[in-house]
N, CA, C and O atoms as a Tripos MOL2 file, in Angstrom:
@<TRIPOS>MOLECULE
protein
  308   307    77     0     0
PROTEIN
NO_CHARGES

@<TRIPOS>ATOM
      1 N         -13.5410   41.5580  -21.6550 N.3       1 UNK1
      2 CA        -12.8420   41.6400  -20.3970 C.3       1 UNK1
      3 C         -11.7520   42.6980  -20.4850 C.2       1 UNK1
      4 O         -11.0820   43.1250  -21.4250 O.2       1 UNK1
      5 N         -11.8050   42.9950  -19.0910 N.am      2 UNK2
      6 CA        -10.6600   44.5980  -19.2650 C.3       2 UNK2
      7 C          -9.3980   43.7840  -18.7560 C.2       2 UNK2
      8 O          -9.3610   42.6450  -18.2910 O.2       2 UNK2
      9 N          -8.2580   44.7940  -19.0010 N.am      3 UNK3
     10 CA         -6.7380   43.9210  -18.4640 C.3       3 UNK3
     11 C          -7.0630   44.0130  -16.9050 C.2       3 UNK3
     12 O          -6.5720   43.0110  -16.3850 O.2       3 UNK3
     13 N          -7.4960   44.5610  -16.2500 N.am      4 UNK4
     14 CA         -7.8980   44.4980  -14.8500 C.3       4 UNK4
     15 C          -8.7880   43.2010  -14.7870 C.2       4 UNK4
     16 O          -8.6100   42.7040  -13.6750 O.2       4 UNK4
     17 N          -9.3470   42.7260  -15.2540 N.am      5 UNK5
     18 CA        -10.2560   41.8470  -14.6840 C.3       5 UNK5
     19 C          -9.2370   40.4410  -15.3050 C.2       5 UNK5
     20 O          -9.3900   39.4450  -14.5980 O.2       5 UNK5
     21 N          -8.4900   40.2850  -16.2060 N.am      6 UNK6
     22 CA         -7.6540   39.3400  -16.7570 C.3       6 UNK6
     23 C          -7.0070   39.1850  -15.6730 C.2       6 UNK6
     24 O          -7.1960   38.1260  -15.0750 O.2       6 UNK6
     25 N          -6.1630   40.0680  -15.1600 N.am      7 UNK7
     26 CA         -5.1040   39.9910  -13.8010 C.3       7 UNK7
     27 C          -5.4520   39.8530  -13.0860 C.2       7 UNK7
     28 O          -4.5430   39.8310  -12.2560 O.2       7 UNK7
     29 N          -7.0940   39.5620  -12.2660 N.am      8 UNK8
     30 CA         -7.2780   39.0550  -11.4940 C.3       8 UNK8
     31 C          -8.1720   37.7510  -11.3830 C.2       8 UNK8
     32 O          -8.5960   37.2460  -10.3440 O.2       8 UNK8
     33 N          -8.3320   37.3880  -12.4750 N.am      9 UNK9
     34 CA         -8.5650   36.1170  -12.8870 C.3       9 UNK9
     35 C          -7.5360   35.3710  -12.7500 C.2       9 UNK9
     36 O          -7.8110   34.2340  -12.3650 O.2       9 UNK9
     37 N          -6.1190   35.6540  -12.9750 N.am     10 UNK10
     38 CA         -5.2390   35.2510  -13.1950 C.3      10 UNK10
     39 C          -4.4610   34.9240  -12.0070 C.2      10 UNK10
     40 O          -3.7150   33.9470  -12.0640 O.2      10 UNK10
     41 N          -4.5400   35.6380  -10.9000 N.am     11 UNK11
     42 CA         -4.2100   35.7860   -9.7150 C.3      11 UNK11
     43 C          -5.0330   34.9500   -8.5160 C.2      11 UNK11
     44 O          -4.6180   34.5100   -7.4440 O.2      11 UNK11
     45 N          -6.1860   34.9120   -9.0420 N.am     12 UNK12
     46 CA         -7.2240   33.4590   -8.1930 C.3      12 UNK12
     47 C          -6.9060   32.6250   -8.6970 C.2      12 UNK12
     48 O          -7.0510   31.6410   -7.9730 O.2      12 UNK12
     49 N          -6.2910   32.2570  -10.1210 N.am     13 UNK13
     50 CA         -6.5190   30.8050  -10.3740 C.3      13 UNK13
     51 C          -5.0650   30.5540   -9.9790 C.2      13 UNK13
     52 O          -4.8310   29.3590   -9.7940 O.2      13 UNK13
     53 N          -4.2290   31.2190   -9.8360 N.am     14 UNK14
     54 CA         -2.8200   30.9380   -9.2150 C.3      14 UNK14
     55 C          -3.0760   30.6820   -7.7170 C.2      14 UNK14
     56 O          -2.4500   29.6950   -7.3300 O.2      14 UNK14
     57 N          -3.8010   31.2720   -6.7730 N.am     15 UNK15
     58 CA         -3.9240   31.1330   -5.4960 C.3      15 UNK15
     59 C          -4.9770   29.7850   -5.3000 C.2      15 UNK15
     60 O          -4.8900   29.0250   -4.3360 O.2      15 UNK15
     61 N          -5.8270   29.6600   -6.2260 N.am     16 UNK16
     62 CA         -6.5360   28.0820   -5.9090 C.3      16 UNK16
     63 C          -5.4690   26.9890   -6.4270 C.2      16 UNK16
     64 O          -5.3220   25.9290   -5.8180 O.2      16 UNK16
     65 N          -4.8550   27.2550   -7.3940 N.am     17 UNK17
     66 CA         -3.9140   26.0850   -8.1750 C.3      17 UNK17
     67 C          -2.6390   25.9630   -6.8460 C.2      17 UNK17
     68 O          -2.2780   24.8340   -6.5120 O.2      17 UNK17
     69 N          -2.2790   26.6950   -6.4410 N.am     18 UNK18
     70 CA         -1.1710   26.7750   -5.4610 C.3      18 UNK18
     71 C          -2.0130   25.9780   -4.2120 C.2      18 UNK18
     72 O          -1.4300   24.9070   -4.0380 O.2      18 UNK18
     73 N          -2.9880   26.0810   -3.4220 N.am     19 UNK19
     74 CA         -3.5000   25.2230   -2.6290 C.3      19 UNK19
     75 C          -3.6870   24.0850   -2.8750 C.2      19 UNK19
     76 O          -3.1650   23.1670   -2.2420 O.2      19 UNK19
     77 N          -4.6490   23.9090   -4.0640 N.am     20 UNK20
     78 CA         -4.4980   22.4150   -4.3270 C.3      20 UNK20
     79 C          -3.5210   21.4680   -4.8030 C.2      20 UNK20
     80 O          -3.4240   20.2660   -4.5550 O.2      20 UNK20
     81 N          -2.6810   22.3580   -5.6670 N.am     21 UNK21
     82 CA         -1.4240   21.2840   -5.5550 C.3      21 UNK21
     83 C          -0.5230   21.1190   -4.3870 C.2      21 UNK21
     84 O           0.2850   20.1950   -4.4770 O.2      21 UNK21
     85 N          -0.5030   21.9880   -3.0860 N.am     22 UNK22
     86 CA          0.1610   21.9820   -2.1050 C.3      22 UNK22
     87 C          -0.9420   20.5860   -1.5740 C.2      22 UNK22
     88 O          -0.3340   19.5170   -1.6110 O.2      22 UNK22
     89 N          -2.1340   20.4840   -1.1950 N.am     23 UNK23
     90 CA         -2.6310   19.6010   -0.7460 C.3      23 UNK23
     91 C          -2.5450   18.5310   -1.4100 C.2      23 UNK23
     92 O          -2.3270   17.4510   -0.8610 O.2      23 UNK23
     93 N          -2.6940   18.6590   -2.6110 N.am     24 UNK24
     94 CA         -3.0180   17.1530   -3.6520 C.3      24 UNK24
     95 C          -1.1170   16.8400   -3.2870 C.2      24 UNK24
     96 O          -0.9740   15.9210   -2.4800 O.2      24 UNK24
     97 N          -0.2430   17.2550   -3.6070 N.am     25 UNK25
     98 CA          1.3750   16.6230   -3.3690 C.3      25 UNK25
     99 C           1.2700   15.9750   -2.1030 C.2      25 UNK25
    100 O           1.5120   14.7760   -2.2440 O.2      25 UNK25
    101 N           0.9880   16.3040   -0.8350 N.am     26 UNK26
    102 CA          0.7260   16.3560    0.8160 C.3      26 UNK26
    103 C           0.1210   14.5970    0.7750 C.2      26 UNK26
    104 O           0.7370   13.6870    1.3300 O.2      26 UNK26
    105 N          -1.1130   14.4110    0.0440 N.am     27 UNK27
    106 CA         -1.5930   13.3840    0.1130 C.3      27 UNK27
    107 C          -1.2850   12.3470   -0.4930 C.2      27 UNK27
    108 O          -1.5140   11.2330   -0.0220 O.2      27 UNK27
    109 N          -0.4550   12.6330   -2.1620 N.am     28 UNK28
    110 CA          0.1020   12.1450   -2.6090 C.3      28 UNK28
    111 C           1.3680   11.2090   -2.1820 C.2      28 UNK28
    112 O           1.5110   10.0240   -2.4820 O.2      28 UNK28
    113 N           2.0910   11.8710   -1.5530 N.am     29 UNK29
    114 CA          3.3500   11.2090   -0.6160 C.3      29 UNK29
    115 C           2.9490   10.5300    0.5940 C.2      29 UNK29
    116 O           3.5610    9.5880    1.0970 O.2      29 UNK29
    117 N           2.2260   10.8900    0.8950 N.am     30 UNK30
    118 CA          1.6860   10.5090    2.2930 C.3      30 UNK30
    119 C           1.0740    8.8090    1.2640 C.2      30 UNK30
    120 O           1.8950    7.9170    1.0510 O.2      30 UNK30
    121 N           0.0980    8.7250    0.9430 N.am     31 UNK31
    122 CA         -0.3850    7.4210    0.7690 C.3      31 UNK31
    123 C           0.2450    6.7090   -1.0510 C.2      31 UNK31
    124 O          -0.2110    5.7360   -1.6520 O.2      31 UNK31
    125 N           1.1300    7.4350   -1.3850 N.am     32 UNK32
    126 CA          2.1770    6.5710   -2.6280 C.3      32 UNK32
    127 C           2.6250    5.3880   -2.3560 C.2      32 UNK32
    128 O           2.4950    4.5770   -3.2730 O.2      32 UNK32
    129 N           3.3120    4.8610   -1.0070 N.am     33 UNK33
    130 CA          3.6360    3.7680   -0.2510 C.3      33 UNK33
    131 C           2.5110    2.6780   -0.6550 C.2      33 UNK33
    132 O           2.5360    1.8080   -1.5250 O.2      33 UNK33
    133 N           1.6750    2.9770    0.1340 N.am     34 UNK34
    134 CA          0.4610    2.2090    0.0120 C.3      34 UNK34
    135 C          -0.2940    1.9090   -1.5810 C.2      34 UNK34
    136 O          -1.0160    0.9830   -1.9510 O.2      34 UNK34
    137 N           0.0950    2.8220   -2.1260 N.am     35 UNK35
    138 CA         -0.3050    2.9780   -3.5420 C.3      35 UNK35
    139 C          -0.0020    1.5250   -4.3470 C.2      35 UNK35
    140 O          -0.7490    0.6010   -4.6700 O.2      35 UNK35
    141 N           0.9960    1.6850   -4.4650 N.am     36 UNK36
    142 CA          1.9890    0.6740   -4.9530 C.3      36 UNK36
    143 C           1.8470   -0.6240   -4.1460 C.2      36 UNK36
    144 O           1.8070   -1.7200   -4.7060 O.2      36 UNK36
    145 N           1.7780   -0.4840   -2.9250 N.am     37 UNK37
    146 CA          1.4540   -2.1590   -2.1790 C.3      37 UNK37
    147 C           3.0380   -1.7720   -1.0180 C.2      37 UNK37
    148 O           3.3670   -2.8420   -0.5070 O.2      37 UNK37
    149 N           3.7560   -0.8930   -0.6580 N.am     38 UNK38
    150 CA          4.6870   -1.2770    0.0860 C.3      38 UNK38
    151 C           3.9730   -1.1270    1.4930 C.2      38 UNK38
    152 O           2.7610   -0.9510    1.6110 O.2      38 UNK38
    153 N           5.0710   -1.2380    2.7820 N.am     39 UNK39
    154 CA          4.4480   -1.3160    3.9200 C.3      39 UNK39
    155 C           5.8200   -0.1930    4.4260 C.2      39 UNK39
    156 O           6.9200   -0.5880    4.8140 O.2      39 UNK39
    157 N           5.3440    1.4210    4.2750 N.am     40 UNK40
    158 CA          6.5260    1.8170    4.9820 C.3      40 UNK40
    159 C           7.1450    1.6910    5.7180 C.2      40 UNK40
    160 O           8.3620    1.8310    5.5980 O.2      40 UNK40
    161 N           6.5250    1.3560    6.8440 N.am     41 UNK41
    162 CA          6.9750    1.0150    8.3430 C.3      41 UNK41
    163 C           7.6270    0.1440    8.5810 C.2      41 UNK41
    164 O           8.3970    0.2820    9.5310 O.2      41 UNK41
    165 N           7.6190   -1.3770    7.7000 N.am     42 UNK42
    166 CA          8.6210   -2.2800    8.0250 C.3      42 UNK42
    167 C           9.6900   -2.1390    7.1090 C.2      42 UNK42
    168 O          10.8390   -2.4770    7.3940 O.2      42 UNK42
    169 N           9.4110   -1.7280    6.1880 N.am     43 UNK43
    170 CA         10.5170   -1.3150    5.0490 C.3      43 UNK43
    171 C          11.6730   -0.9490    5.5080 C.2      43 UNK43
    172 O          12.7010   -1.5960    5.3060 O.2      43 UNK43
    173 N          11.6040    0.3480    6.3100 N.am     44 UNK44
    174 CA         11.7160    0.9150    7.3200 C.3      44 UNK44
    175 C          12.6750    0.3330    8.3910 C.2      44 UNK44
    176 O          13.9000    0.4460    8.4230 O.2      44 UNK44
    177 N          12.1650   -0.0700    8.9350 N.am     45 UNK45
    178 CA         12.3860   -1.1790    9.7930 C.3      45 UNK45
    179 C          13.5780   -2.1570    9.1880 C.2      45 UNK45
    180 O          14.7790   -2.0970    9.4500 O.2      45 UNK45
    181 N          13.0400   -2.8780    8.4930 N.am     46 UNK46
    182 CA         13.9460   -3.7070    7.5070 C.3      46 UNK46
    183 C          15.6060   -3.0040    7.0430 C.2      46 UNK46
    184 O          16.6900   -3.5540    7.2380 O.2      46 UNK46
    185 N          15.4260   -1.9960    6.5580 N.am     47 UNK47
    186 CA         16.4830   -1.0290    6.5850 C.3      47 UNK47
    187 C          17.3770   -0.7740    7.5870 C.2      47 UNK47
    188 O          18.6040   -0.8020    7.4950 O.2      47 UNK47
    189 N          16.6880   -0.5130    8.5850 N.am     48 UNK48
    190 CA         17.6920   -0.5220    9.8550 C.3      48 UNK48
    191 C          18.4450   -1.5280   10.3000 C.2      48 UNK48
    192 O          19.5440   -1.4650   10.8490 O.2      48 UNK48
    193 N          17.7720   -2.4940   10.0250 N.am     49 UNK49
    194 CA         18.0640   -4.2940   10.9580 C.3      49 UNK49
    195 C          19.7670   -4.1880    9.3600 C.2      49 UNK49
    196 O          20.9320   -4.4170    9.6860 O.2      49 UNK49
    197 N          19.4530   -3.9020    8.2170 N.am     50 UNK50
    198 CA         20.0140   -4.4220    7.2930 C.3      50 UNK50
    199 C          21.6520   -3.1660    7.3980 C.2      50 UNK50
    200 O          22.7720   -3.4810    6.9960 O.2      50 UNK50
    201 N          21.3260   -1.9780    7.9560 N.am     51 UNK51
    202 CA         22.2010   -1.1980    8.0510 C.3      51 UNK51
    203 C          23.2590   -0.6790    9.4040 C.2      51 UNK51
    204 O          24.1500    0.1570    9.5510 O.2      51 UNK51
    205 N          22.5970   -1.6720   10.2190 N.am     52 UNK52
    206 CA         23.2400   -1.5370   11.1940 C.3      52 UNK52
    207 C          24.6790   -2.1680   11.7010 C.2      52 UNK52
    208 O          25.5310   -1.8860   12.5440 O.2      52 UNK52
    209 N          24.4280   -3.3150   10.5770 N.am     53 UNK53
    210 CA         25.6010   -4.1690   10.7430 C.3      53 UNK53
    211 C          25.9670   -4.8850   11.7500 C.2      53 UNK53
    212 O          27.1050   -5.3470   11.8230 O.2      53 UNK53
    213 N          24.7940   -5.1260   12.9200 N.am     54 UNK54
    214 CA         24.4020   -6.1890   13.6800 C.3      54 UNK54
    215 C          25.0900   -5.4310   15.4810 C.2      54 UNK54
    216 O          25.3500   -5.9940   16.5440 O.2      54 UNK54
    217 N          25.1660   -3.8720   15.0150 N.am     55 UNK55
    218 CA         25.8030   -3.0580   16.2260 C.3      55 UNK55
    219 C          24.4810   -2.8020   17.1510 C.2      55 UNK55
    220 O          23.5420   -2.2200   16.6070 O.2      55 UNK55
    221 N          24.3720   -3.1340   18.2930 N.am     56 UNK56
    222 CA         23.4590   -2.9880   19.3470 C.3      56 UNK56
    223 C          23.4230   -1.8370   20.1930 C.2      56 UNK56
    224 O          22.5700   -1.7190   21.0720 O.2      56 UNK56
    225 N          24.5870   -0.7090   19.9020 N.am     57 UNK57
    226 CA         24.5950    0.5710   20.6150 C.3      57 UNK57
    227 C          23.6060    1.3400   19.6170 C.2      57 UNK57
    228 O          23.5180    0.8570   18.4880 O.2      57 UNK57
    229 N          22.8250    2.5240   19.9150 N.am     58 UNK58
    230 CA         22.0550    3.3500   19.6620 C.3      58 UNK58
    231 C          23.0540    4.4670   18.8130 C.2      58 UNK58
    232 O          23.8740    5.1170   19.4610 O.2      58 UNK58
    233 N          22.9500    4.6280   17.5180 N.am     59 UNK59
    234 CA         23.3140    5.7530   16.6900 C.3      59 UNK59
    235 C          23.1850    7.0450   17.2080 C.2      59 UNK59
    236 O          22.3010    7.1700   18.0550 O.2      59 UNK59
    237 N          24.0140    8.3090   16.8400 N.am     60 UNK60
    238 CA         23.4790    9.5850   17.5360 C.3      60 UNK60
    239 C          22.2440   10.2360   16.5110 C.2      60 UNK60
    240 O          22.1700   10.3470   15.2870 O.2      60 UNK60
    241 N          21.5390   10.5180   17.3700 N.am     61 UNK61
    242 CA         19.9400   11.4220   17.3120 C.3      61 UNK61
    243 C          19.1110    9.9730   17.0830 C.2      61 UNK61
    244 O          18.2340   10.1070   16.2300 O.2      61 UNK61
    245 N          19.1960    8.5850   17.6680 N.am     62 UNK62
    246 CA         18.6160    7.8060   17.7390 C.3      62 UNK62
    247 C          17.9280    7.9080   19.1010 C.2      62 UNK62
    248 O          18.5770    8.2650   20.0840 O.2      62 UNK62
    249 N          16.5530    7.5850   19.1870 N.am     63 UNK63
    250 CA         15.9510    7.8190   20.4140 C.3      63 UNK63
    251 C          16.5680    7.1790   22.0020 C.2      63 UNK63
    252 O          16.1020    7.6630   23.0330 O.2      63 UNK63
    253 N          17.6580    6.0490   22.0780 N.am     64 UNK64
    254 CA         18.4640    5.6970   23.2510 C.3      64 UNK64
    255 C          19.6970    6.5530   23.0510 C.2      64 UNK64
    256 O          20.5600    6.5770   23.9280 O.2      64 UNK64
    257 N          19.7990    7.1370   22.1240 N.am     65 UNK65
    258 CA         21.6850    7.6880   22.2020 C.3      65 UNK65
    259 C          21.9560    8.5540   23.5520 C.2      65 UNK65
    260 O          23.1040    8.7180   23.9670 O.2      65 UNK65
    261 N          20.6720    9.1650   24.2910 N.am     66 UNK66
    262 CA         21.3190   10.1320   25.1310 C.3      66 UNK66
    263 C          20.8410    9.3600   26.3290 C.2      66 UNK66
    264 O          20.1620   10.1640   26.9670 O.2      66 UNK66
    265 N          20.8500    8.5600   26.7640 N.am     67 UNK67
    266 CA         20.5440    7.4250   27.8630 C.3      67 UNK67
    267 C          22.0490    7.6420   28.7770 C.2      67 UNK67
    268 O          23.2010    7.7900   28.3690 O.2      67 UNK67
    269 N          21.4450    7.5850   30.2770 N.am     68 UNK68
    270 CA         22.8390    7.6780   31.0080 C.3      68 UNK68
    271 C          23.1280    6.6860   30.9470 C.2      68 UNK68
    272 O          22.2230    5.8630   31.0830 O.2      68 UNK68
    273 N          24.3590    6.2380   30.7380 N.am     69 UNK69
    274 CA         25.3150    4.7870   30.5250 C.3      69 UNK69
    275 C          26.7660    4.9400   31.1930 C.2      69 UNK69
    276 O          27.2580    6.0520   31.3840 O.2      69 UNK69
    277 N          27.3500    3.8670   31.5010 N.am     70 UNK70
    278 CA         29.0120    3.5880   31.5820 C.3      70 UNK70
    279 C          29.2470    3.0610   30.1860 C.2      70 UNK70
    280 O          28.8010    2.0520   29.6400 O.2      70 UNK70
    281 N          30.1930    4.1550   29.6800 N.am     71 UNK71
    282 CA         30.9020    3.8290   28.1670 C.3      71 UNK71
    283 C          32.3030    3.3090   28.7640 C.2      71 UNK71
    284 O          32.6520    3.7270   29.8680 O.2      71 UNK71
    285 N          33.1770    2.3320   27.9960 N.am     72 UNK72
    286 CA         34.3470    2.3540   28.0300 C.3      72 UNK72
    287 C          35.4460    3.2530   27.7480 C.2      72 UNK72
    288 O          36.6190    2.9860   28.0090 O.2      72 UNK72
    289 N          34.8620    4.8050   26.9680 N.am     73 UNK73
    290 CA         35.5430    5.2670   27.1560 C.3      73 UNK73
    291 C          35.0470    6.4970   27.6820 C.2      73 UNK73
    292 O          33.8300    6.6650   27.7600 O.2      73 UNK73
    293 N          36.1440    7.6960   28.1870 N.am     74 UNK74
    294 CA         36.0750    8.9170   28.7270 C.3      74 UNK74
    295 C          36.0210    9.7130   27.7910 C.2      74 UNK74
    296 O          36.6950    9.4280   26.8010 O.2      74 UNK74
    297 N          35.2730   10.8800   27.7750 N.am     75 UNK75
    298 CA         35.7280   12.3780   27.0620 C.3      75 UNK75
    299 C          35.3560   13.3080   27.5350 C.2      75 UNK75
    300 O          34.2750   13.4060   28.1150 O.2      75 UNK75
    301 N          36.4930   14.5300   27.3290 N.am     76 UNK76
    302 CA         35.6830   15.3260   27.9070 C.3      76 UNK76
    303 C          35.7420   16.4360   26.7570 C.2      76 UNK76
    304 O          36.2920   16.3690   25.6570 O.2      76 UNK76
    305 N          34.9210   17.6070   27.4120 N.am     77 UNK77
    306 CA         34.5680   18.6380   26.8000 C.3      77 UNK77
    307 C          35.0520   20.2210   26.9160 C.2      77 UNK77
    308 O          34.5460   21.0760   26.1890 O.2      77 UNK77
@<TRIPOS>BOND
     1     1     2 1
     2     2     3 1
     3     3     4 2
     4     3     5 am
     5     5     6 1
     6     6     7 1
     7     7     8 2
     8     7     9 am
     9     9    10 1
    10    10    11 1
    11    11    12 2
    12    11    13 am
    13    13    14 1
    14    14    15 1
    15    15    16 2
    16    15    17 am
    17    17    18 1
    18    18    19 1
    19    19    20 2
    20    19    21 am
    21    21    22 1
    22    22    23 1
    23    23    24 2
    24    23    25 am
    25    25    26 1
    26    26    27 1
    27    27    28 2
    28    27    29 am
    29    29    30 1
    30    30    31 1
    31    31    32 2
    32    31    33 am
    33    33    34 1
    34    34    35 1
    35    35    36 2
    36    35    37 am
    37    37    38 1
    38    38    39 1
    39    39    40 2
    40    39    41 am
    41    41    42 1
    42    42    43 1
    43    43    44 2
    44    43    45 am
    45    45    46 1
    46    46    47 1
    47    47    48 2
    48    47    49 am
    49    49    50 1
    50    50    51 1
    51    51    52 2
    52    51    53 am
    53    53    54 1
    54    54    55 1
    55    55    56 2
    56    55    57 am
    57    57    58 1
    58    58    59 1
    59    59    60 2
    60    59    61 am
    61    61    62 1
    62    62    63 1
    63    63    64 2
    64    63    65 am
    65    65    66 1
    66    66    67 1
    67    67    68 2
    68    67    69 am
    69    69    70 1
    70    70    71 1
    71    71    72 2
    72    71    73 am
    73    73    74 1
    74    74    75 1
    75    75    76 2
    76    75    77 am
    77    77    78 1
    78    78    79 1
    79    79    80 2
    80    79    81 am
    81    81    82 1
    82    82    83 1
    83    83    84 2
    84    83    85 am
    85    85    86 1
    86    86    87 1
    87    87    88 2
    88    87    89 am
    89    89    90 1
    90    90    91 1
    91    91    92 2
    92    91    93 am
    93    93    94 1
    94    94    95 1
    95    95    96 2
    96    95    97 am
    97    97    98 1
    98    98    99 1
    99    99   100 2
   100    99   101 am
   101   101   102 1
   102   102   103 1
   103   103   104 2
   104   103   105 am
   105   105   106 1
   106   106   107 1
   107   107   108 2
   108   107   109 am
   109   109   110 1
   110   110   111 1
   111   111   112 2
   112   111   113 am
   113   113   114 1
   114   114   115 1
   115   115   116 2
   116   115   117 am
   117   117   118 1
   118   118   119 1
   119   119   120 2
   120   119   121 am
   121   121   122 1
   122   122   123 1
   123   123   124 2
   124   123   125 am
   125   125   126 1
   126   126   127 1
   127   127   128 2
   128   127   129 am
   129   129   130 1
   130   130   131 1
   131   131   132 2
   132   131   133 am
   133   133   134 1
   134   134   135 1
   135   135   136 2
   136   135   137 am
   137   137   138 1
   138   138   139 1
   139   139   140 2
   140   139   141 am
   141   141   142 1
   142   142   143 1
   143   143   144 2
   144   143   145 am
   145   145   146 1
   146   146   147 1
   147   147   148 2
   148   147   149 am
   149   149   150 1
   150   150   151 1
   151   151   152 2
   152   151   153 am
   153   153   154 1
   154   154   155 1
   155   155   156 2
   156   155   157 am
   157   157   158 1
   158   158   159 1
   159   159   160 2
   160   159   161 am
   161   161   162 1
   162   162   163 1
   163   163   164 2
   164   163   165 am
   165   165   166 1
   166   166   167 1
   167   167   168 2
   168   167   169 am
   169   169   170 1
   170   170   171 1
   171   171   172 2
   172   171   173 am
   173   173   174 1
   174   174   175 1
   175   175   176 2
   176   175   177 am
   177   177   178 1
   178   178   179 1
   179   179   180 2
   180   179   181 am
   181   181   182 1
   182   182   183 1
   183   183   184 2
   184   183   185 am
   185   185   186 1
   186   186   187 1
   187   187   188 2
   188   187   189 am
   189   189   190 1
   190   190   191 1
   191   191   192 2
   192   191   193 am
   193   193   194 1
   194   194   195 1
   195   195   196 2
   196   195   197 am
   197   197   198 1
   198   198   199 1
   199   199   200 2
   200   199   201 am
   201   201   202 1
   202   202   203 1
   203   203   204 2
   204   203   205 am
   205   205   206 1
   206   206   207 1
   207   207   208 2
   208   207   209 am
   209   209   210 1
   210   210   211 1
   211   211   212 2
   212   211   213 am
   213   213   214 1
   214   214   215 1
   215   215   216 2
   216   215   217 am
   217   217   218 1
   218   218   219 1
   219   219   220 2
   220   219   221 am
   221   221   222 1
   222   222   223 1
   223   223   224 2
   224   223   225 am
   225   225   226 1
   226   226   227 1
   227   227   228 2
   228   227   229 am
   229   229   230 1
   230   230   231 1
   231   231   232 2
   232   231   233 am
   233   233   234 1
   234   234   235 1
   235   235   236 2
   236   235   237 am
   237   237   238 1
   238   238   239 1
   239   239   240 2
   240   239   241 am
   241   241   242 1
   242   242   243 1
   243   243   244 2
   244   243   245 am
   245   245   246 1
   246   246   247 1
   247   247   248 2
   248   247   249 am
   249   249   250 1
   250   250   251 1
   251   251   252 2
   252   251   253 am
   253   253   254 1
   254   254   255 1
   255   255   256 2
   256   255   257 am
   257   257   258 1
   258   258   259 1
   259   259   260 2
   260   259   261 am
   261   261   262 1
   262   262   263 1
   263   263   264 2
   264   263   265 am
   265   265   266 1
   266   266   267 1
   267   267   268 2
   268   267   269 am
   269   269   270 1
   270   270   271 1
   271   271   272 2
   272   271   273 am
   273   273   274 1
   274   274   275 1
   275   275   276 2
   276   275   277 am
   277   277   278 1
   278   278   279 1
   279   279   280 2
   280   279   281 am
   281   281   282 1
   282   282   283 1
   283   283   284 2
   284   283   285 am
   285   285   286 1
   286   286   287 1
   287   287   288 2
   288   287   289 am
   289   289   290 1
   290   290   291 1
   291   291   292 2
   292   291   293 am
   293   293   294 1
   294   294   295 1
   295   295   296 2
   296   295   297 am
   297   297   298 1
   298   298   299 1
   299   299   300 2
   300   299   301 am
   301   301   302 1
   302   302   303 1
   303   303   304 2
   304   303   305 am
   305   305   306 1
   306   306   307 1
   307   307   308 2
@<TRIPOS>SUBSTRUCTURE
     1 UNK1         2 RESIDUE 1 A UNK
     2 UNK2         6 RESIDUE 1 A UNK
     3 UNK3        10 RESIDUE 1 A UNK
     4 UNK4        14 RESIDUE 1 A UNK
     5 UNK5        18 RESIDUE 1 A UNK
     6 UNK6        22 RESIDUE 1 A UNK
     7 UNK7        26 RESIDUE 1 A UNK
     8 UNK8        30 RESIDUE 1 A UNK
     9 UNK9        34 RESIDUE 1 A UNK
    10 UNK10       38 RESIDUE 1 A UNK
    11 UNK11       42 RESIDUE 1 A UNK
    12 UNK12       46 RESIDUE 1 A UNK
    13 UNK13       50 RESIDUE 1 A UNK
    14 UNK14       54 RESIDUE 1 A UNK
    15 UNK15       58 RESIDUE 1 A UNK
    16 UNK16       62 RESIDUE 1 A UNK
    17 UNK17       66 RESIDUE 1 A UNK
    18 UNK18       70 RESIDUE 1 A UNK
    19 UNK19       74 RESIDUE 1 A UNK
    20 UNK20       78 RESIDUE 1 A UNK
    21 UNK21       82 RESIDUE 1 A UNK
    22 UNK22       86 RESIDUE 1 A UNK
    23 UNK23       90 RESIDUE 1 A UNK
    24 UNK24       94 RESIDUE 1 A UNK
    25 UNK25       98 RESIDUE 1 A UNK
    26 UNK26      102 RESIDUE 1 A UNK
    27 UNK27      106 RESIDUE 1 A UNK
    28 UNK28      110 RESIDUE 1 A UNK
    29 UNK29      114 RESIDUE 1 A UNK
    30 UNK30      118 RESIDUE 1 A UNK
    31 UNK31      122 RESIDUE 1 A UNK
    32 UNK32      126 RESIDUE 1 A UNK
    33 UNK33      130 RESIDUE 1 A UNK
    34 UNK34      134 RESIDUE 1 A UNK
    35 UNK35      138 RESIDUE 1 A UNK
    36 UNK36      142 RESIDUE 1 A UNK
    37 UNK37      146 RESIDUE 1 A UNK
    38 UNK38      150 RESIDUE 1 A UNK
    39 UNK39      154 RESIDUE 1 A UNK
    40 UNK40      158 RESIDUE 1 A UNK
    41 UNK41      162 RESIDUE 1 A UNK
    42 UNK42      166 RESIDUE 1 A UNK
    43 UNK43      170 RESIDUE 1 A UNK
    44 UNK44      174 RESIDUE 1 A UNK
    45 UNK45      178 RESIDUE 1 A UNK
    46 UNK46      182 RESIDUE 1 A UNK
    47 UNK47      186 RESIDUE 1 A UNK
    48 UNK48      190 RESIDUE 1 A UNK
    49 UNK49      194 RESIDUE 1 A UNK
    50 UNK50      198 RESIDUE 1 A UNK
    51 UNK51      202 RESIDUE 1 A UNK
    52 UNK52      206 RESIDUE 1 A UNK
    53 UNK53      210 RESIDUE 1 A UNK
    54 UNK54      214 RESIDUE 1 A UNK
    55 UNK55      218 RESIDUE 1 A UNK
    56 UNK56      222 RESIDUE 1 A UNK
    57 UNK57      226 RESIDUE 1 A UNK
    58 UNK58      230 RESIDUE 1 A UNK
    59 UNK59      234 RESIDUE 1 A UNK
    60 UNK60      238 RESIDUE 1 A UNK
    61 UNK61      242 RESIDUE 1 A UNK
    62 UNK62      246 RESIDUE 1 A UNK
    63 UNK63      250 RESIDUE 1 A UNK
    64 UNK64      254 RESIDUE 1 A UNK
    65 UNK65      258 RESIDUE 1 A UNK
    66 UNK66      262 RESIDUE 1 A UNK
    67 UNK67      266 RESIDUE 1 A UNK
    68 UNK68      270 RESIDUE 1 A UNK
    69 UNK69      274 RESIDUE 1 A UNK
    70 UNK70      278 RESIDUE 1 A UNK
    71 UNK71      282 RESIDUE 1 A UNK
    72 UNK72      286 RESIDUE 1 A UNK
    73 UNK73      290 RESIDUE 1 A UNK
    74 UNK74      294 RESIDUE 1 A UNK
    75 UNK75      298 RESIDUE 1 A UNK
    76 UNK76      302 RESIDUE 1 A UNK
    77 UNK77      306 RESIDUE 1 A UNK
């Protein structure tokens, strides 16, 4: 083999190794949850109920935070 044909041996197996570990990581995280036996979604879930500290207003970038409401208080901008 010539150094030309080494360097590009070398250069496909970097461009197939780079796809498949981009995909194989992708799937990896995606179904690890499940792997193990957890249930992300209520976990999840569970987390919130446990971190909220029993507050019933919507956090900001929570999907109700930008809801038109009467707040008790004023601000302006």
């Amino acid at each position: 083999m010539t150094t030309e044909e080494v360097g590009a041996n070398m250069a496909a197996a970097y461009a197939i190794s780079y796809v498949l570990s981009s995909v194989g990581i992708i799937l990896l995280i995606r179904d690890l949850p499940r792997i193990f036996g957890f249930d992300a979604v209520a976990d999840a879930k569970r987390a919130e109920a446990d971190f909220c500290g029993g507050a019933t207003h919507p956090v900001p970038g929570a999907p109700g935070a930008l809801s038109m409401g009467f707040y008790s208080y004023d601000l302006r901008a």
